[in-house]
C-alpha positions as CSV (number, residue, x, y, z in Angstrom):
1,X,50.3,13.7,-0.9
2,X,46.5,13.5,0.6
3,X,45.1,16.5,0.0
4,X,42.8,17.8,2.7
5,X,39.0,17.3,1.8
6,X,36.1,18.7,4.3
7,X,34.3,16.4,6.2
8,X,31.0,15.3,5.0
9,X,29.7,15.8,8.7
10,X,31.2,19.6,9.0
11,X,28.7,22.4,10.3
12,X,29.2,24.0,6.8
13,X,27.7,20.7,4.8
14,X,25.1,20.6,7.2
15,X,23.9,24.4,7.1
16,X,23.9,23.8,3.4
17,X,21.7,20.9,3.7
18,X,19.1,22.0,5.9
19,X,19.0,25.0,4.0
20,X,18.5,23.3,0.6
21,X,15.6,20.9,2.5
22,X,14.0,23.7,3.6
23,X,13.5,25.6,0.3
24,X,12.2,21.9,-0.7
25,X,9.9,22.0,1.6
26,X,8.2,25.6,1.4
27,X,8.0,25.1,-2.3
28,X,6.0,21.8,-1.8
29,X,3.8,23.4,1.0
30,X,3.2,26.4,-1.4
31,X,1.9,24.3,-4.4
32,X,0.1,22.2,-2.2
33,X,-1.4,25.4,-0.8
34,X,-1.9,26.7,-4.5
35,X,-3.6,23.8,-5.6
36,X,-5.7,22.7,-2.8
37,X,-7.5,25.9,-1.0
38,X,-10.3,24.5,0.2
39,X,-9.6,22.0,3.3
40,X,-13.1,20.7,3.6
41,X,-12.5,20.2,-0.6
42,X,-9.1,18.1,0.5
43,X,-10.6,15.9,3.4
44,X,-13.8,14.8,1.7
45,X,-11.5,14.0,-1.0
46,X,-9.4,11.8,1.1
47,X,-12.0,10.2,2.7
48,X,-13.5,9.1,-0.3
49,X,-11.0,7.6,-1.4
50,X,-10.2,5.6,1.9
51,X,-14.2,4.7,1.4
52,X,-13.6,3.6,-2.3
53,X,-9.9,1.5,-1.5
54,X,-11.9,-0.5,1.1
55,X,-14.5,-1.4,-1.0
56,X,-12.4,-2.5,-3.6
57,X,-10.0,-4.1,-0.8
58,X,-13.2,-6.2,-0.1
59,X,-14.9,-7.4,-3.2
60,X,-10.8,-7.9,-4.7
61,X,-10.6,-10.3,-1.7
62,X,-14.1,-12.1,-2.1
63,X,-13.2,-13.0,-5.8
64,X,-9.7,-14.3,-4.8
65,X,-10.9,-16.5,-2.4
66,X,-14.0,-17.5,-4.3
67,X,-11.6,-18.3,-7.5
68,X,-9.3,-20.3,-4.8
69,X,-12.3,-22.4,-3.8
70,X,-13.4,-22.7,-7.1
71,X,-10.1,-24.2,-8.0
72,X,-9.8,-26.7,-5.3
73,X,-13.0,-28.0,-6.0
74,X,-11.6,-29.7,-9.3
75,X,-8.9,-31.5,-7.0
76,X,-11.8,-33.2,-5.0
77,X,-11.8,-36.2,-6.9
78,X,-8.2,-36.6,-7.3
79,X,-7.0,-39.5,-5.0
80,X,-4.4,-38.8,-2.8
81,X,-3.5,-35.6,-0.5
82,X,-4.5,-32.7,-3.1
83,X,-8.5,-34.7,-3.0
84,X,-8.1,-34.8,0.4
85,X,-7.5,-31.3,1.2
86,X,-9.8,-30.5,-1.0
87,X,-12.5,-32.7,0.3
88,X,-12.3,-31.4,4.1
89,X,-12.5,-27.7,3.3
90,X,-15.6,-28.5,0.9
91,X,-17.5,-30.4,3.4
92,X,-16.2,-27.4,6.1
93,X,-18.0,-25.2,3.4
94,X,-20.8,-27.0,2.8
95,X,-21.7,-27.6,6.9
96,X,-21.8,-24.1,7.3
């Protein structure tokens, strides 16, 4: 015999559920009130960091491609495709 088991989808599960997200959420919003009372303290945070992540975004990216180049330029006198490649973008490089 099957024995009867509640639907996953019943309006009992689901009070149950919203109910146990809810106390989730007012105890994150309460230690994120705790710890953070000060707004302006928050935001200039934030936006310092946005400042720094960009920065870093930027010179992380300059040494990659710098190291890239760097690397091709062994390949230049290589015969073949790789030297080629290498060649065009540093004679591109070099006309700018």
């Amino acid at each position: 015999m099957a024995k009867n088991k509640p639907d996953d989808k019943s309006p009992a599960k689901k009070v149950v559920k919203d109910a146990q997200l809810g106390a989730r959420r007012g105890v994150l919003e309460e230690l994120f009130n705790d710890l953070y009372d000060d707004r302006r303290n928050v935001y200039l945070m934030n936006f310092l960091r946005g400042i720094f992540f960009g920065v870093g975004s930027v010179l992380g990216a300059t040494i990659v491609v710098a190291f890239l180049f760097w690397i091709l330029s062994i390949f230049v006198d290589f015969p073949g495709l790789i030297g080629d490649i290498a060649k065009t973008s540093q004679d591109a490089l070099e006309s700018r």
